[in-house]
C-alpha positions in Angstrom: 0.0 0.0 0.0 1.7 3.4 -0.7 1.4 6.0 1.6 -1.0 8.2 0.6 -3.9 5.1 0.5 -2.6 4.1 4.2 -3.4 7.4 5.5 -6.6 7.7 3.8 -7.6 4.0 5.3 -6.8 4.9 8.6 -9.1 4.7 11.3 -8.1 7.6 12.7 -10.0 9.4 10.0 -13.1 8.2 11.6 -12.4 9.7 14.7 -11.4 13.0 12.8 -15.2 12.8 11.6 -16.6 12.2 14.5 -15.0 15.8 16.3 -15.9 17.9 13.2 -12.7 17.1 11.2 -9.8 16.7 14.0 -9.0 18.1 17.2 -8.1 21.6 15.0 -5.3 24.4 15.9 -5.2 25.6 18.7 -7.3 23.1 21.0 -6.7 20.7 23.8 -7.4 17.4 23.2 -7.0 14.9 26.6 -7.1 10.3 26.1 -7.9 9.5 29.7 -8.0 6.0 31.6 -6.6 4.5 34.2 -2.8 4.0 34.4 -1.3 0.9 32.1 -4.3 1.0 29.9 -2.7 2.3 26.6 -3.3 6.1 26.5 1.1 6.3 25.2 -0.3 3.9 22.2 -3.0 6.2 21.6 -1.2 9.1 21.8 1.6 7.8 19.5 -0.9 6.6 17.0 -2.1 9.6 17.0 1.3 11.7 16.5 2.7 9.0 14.2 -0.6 9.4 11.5 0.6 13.2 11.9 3.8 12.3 11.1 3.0 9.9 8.3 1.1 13.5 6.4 4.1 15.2 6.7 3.4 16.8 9.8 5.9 17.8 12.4 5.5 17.0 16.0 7.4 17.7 19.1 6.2 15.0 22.1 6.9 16.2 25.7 7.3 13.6 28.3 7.1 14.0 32.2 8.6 10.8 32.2 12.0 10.4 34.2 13.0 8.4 30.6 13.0 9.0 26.9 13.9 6.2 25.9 10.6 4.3 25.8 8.8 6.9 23.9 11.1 5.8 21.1 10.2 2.3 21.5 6.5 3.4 21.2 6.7 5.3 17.9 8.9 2.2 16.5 6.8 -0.4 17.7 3.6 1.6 15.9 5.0 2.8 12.6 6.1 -1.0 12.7 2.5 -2.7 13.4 1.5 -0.3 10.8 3.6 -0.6 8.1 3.2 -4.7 8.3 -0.7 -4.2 8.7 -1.2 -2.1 5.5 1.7 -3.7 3.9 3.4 -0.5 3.3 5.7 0.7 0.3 9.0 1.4 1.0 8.4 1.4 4.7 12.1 2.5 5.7 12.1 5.5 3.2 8.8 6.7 5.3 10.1 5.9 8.6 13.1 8.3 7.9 11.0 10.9 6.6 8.8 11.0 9.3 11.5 10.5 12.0 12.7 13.5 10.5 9.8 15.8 11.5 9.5 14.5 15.5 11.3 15.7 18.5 10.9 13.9 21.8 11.3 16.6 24.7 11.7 16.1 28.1 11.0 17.8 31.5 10.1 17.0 35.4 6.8 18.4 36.4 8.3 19.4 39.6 9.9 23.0 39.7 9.2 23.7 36.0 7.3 26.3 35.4 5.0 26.7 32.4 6.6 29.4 31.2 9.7 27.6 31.6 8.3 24.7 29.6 7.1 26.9 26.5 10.1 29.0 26.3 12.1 25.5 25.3 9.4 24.8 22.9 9.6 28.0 21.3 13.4 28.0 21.4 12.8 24.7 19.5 10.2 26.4 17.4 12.2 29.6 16.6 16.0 28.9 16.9 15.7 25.1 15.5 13.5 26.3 13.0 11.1 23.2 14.0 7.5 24.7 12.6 5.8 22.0 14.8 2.4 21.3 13.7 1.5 18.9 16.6 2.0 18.8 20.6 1.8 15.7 22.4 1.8 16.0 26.2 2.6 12.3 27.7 2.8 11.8 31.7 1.6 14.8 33.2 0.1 14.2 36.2 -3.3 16.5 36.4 -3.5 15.4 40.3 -1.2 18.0 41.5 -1.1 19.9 38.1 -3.1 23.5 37.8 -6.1 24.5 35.1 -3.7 27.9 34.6 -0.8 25.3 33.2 -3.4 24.1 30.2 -4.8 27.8 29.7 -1.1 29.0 28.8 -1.1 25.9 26.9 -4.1 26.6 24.9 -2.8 30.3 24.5 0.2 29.0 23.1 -1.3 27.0 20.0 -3.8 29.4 19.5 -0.6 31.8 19.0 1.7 28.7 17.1 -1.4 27.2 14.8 -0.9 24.2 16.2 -3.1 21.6 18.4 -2.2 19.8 21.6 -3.3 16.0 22.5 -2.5 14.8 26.2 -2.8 11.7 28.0 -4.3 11.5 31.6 -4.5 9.1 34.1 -7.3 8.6 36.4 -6.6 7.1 39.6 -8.7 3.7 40.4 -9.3 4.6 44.0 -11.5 7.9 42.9 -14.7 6.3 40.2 -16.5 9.6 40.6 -17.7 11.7 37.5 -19.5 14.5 37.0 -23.3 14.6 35.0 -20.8 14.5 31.7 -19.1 11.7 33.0 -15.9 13.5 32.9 -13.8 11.9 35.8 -13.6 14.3 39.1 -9.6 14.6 38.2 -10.8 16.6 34.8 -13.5 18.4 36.2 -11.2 21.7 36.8 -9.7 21.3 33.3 -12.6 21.2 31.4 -13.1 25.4 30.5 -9.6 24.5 28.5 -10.1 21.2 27.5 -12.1 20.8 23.8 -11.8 16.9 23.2 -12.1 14.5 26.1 -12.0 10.8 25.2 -12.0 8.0 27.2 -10.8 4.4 27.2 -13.3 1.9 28.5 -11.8 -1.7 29.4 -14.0 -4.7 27.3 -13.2 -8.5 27.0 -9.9 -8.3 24.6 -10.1 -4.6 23.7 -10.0 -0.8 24.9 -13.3 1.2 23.4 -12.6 4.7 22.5 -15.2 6.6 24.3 -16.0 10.7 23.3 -17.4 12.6 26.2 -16.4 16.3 25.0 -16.8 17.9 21.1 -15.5 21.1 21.2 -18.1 23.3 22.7 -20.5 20.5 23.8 -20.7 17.4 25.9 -22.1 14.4 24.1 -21.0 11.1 25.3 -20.6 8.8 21.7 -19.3 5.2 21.0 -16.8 6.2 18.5 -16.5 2.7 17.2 -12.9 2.4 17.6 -11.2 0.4 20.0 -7.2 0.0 21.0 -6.4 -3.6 20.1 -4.9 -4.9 23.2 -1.5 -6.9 20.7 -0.9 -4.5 18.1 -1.6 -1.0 20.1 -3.2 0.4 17.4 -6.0 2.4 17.1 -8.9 0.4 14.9 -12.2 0.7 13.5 -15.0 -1.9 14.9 -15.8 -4.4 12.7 
């Protein structure tokens, strides 16, 4: 399959449809579920489709480690290429390697400000026009909504959109009317896409509680599939 047919087939394109053609520049898009339930593969699937359209992304990780988030985008762009059966796989891996950055901070005593002056030295002085944000391992517990609002401010200002990952904590089930989870709640005024991950039988269903400017809870009919990690459509 060459490229351009793998991107069109992808089911991400259905979950593009479903939130009125993608997450969009500047918005905040958040995967949520419990820890160890495959919001990195989503996220990676997400940045690696990006990728794949020529695309540039920059991934920050509040992880202590980098070297996994590597693993992750190989592991995907390999289950993907195999899947689809893709044409000159290694000529499109290097392109698209080409347009990523993996960035790395500690949440503790780094400031937002802090954080977005790196990523706007990356932007400006490495002439990196990124296209794409993805915010892996922040921990919304002791995080503040004012962190996501500079956030927001900053790819409104950049044209670019920002997906996160989020875990919700086991010990806490409650939600609100939306069924956003209690962690989320104070996020929510900067928050435009939440989606959830809902455990089934062999399978993680991709659940949409938040479109934009309205809260409509919708089976998006894609699930993560528990071997691969990928993102696919129900059959």
């Amino acid at each position: 399959m060459v490229k351009e047919e793998l991107i069109e087939r992808s089911p991400l394109r259905l979950l593009e449809k479903s939130i009125h053609g993608g997450l969009g520049a500047g918005n905040i898009g958040v995967i949520a579920a419990r820890k160890g339930t495959g919001k990195t593969a989503c996220l990676v699937h997400i940045a690696t489709d990006q990728l794949l359209q020529g695309k540039h992304v920059i991934h920050i990780s509040f992880s202590s480690r980098t070297d996994h988030i590597i693993t992750w985008y190989e592991d995907i762009f390999r289950e993907i290429s195999l899947k689809r059966d893709l044409e000159n796989a290694m000529d499109v891996h290097d392109d698209a390697i080409r347009n990523r950055v993996v960035m790395n901070f500690s949440q503790t005593g780094v400031t937002v400000n802090q954080l977005l002056r790196s990523v706007r030295a990356m932007i400006d002085d490495g002439q990196f026009n990124a296209d794409v944000l993805i915010v892996d391992g922040y921990d919304f517990g002791v995080g503040e909504p004012t962190t996501l609002e500079a956030l927001r401010e900053f790819a409104r200002e950049n044209n670019l959109g920002i997906w996160f990952s989020a875990s919700i904590h086991r010990e806490d089930p409650r939600v609100d009317e939306h069924g956003v989870p209690a962690l989320l709640s104070p996020f929510m005024d900067h928050i435009s896409v939440l989606i959830t991950l809902a455990p089934e039988e062999d399978h993680l269903k991709l659940r949409l509680l938040k479109d934009h400017d309205q809260f409509r809870p919708e089976d998006l009919h894609l699930h993560l599939d528990s071997k691969t990690l990928l993102i696919r459509a129900e059959e």
